[in-house]
Structures are given as C-alpha cells and as structure tokens.
C-alpha positions in Angstrom: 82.8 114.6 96.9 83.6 111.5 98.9 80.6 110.1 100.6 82.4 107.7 102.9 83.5 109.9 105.4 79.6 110.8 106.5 78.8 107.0 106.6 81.9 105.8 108.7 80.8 109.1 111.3 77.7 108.2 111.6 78.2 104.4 112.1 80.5 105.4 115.0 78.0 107.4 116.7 75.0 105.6 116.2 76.4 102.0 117.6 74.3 99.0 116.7 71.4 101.3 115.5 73.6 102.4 112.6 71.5 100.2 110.4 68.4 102.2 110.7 69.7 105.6 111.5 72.5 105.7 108.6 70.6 104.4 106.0 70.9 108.1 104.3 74.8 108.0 104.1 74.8 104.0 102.8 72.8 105.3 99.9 75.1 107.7 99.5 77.8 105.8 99.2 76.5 102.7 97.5 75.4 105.4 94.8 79.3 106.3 94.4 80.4 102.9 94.4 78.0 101.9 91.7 78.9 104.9 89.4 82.8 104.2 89.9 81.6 100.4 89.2 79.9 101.7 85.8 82.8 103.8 84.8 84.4 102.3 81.8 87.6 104.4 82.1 88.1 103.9 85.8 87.3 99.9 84.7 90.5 100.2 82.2 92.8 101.6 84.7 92.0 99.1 87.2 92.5 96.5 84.8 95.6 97.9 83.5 97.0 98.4 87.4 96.2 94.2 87.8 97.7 93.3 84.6 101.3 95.0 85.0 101.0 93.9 88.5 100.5 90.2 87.5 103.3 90.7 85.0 105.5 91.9 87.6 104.5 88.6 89.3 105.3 86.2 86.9 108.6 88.2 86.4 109.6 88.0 90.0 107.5 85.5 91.8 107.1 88.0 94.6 103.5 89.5 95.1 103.4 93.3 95.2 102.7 93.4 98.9 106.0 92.0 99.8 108.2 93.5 97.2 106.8 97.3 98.2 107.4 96.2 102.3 110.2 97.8 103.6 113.8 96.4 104.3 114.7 96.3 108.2 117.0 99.3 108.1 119.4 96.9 111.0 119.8 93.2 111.2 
C-alpha cells in the first residue's frame, strides 16, 4: 500500500504544524522508501532503466525528456 498519499493529506491540512502533527505518516513513508532503497531487484531495474537511457543518449545526443515531448501538431 502506498503510504504517500496519507502524508501529502495530512501536510495539507495541518499547514506549518505538519512537522509535528504528521510525523506518523513521514515514518510511514520514509519506512517504504528505505525498503524500496534496500530492494536489490528494484536496484537492478533502475539501473537497467539509466543505462539503456544513457545509451539512447550517446546514440542520439537528445536527453529522454526532449525526445518523449510531443511535436506541435501545427506550425
């Protein structure tokens, strides 16, 4: 279950106080952070997303940002 969307409610309600009232939810989701950081598979797919992406790169000297933007449909 994603944990994010309880943190990002309760920082919106709480205001400036969110860093003492939402300290529950950070947990929460610093705790899924660190166990997709400590994944070794989801480590490898990450890597193996930069590396063809890099590739791509040095093929076409266009970052993917730009290449996966979409082309003005009238000029």
């Amino acid at each position: 279950m994603l944990e994010y969307p309880d943190f990002t409610k309760c920082c919106k309600e709480s205001g400036i106080l969110m860093v003492v009232k939402c300290q529950k939810e950070n947990s929460a989701l610093k705790d899924c952070l660190t166990s997709y950081y400590n994944d070794p598979a989801f480590y490898e797919e990450c890597k193996m997303e930069y590396l063809k992406e890099r590739e791509e790169f040095r093929k076409t000297g266009i970052p993917t940002k730009k290449r996966l933007q979409k082309l003005p449909t009238s000029m």
